[in-house]
N, C-alpha and C positions, 0 to 999 in steps of 0.2 A: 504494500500500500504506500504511495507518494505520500509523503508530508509538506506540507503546507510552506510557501515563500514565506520568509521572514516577515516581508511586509503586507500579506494578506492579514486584514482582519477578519474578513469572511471567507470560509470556504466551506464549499458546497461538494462532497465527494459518491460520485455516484448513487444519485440519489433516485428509488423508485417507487412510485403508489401505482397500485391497480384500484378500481370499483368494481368489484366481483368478475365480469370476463376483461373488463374493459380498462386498458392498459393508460396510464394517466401519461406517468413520468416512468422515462425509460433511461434511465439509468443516465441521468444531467452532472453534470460536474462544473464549475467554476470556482473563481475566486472574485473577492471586492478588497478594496485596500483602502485604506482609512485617506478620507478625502477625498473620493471617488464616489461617483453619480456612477452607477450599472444601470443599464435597462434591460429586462425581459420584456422583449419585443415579439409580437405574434399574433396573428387571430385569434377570436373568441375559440374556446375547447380546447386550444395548444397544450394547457397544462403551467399555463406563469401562477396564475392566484391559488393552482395547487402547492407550488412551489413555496408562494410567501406563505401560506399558512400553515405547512411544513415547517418552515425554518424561525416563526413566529412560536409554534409550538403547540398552535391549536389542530393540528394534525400531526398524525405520526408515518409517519414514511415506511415499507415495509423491508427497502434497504438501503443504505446510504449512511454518510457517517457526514453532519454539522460540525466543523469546528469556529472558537470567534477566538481570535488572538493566540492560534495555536491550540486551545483548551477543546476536548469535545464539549458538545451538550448535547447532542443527540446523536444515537448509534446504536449497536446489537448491546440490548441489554441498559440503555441508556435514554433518558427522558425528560431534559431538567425542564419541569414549570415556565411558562411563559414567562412569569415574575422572575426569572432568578435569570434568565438568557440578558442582559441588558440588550437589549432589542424596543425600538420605537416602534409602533404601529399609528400611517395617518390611512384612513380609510375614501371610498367614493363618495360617501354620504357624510363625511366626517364628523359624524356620530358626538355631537357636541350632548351635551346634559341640559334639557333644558330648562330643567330649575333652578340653574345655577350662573351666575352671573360670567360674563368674559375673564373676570381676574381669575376663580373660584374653579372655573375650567380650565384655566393654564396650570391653576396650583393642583391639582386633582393628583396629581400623580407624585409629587414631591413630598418630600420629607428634611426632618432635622428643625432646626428652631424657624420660629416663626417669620423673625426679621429677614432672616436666608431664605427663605421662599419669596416673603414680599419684594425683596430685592431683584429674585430671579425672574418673578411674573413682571415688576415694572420695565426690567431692563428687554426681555422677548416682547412686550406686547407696544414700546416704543420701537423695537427694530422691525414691527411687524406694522408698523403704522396705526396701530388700535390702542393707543394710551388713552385716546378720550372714549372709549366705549370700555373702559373695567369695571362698571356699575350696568353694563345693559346686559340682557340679558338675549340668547341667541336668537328668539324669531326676531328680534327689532333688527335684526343686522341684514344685509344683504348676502350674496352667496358670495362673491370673493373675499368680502370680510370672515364668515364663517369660516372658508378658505383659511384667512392669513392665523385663527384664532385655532382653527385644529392644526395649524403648523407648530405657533407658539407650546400648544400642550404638548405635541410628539415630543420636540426640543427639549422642552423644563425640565426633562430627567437628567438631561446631556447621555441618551442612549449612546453607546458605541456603535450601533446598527441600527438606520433606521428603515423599515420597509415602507413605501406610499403603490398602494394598489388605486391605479386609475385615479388618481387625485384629484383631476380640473375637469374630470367626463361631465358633471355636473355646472359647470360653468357655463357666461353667457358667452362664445366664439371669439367675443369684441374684448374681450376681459380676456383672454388664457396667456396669451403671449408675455403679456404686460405682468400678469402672477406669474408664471414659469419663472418669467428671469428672475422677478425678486424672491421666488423661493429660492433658485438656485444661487445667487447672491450668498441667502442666509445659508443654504446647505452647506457652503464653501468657507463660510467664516468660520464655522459649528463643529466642521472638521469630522463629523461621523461617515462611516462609511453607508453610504444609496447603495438601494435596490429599488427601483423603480419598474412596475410593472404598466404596460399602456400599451394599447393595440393600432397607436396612431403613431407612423414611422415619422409625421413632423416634431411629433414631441420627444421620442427618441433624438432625433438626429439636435433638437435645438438643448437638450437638458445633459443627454449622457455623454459622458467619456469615455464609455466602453458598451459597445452594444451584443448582446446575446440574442440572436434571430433564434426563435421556438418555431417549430413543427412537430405536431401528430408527437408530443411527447419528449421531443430531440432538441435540441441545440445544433443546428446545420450550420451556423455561423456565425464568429464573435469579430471583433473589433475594435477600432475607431469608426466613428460614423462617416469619416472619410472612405477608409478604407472599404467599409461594406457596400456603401455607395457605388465605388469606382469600380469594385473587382467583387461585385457580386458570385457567390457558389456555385448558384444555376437559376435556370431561367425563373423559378417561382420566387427565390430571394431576390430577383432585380424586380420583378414586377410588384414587389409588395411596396415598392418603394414608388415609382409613377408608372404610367403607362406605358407600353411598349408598342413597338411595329417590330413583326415578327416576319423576315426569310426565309424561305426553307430552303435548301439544295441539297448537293451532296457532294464529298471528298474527292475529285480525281486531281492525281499530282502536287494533295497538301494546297488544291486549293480551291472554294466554291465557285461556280460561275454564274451570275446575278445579271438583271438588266441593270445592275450599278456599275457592274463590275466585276473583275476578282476580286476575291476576298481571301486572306491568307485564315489556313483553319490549324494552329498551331494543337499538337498534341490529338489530334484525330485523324485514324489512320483514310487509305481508301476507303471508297465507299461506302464513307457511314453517313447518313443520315442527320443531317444538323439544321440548328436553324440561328439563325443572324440576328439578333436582339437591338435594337437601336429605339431611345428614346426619344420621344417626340421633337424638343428641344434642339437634336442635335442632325435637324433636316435643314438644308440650307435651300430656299428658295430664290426662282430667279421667273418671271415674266419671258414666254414664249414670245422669240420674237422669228418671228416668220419662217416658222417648224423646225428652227435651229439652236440647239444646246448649246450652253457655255462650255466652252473647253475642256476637257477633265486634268484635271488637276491630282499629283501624285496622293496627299492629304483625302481628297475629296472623289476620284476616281470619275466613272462616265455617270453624264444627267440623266435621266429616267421622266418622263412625260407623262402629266396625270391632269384629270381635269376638276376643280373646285365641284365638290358635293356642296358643305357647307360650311361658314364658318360664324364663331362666336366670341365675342370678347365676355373673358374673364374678370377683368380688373384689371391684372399687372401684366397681361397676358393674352392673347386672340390664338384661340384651339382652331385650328383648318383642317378640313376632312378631304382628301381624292381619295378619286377613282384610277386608278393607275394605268395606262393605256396597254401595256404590256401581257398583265393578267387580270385587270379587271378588279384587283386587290385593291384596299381601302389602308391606308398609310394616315397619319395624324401627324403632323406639323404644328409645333407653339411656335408664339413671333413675341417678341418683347411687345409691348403697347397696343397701341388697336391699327388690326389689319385685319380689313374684313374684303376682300376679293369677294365678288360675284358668282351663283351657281353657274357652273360652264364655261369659268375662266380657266384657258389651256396657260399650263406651267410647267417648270422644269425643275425636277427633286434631285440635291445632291446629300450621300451622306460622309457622317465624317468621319472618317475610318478607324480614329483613331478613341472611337466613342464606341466603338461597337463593340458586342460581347456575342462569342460564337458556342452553342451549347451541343450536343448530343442530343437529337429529339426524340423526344418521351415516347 
């Protein structure tokens, strides 16, 4: 059995639950390191909130070994109380008390003299922006104060580990960004080690430092949210992240033949079966001008001709749909700003080679 980097505070060692046939967590492993924002990232039924409640200690895993700073607390034979794991829990509902005023729910969970608490509630509930709400009580509050006020309580123990399952799910859209970062502000001053569970790869990508992509029970792939980004596993890990336009061909001489172009297929032999992954983003348009392509360009390869289905502005962004003249294929193109072409405006599709991800298809 590996033991744990010195500087892990959390580590997670082959950890598994079943529901009678039905296989949760398959056997996950990682680590978190004090100061560190983790995300378990995934779909609903992956197995992440089985995970934080496993490692919270309101579930027990049927194998797998929890250690936090080296020490087990859960393993064969082993089971410490949620109480005694220094372990934070903020929830989706954030579960405030509500007969209990904003100060009264920060202090809930502390101990030792009185004045040391008062101190520790005023000083969280100023860094959390709700000093003048320590007398109200939680319906009067809105939901990112509620928000900032089950932040404040997680905190007040100073946990060595805090877990937030789905935190801001319950926020208004306009609000999340804006609490993200000041949560992650305070997470970073508080110095405990995150596990963050959330099934929205924006909040991954803007909160974590290390991201753990979940499937069907697994861990397919960890990270920087750079890193998972740019060199996605396979084609379901890039797609979780934006939309794709999807190639298919096949292997002859190490290389695809496309109406783009060749395509180099590194690490796939002859004639296997693949398909070309290119995000929307990374299609470069140009205006048909009298049924003649832009040049091809070694980066950018030969233009391919499609005619505007539809398009739509998003806000920061205009989604273009063709028709592809070639096979009749439906491609998506983003443009920065508003660019809305006309249905049956003929065009010319480059992509950029150096954006593309070539997979083995399914």
């Amino acid at each position: 059995m590996s033991q744990p980097s010195p500087s892990s505070r959390l580590e997670v060692q082959d950890l598994t639950r079943a529901f009678g046939a039905r296989q949760v967590l398959r056997g996950i492993s990682f680590e978190v390191a004090a100061g560190q924002v983790s995300c378990l990232l995934g779909p609903s039924g992956c197995g992440k909130t089985t995970a934080l409640r496993i490692i919270a200690g309101v579930d027990a895993a049927d194998a797998g070994v929890i250690r936090v700073d080296g020490t087990p607390i859960a393993g064969p034979g082993l089971q410490l109380p949620p109480e005694r794991r220094g372990v934070g829990l903020m929830f989706q509902d954030f579960a405030l008390f509500p007969h209990l005023t904003v100060a009264q729910n920060v202090a809930f969970g502390l101990h030792g003299a009185r004045p040391d608490q008062a101190r520790r509630v005023a000083e969280l509930l100023e860094r959390v922006h709700m000093q003048h709400h320590a007398q109200s009580y939680p319906h009067a509050l809105s939901g990112g104060e509620q928000q900032r006020v089950a932040l404040a309580r997680a905190l007040a123990p100073r946990p060595r580990i805090l877990l937030m399952d789905e935190p801001f799910s319950g926020l208004d859209e306009r609000l999340r960004d804006a609490i993200r970062d000041e949560t992650l502000a305070l997470l970073k001053e508080e110095g405990a080690a995150v596990l963050l569970v959330t099934h929205e790869p924006h909040e991954a990508m803007r909160m974590a430092d290390q991201i753990l992509l979940m499937r069907a029970g697994q861990i397919v792939q960890r990270g920087a949210p750079y890193n998972i980004y740019n060199a996605p596993a396979d084609r379901e890990a890039a797609a979780f992240f934006s939309d794709l336009n999807i190639l298919s061909g096949r292997v002859q001489g190490a290389l695809i033949d496309t109406a783009f172009g060749a395509f180099l297929a590194p690490g796939h032999g002859d004639g296997t079966k693949v398909e070309i992954a290119i995000r929307p983003q990374h299609l470069k348009l140009d205006f048909d001008r009298a049924g003649r392509g832009p040049a091809p360009t070694a980066a950018e390869g030969t233009a391919a001709r499609g005619q505007v289905l539809r398009a739509r502005f998003l806000g920061r962004e205009s989604l273009v749909e063709f028709g592809m003249d070639f096979d009749g294929s439906v491609l998506m193109a983003s443009v920065p700003g508003v660019f809305l072409p006309a249905p049956g405006t003929p065009m010319w599709l480059m992509i950029r080679r150096d954006r593309c991800f070539v997979f083995a298809s399914r």
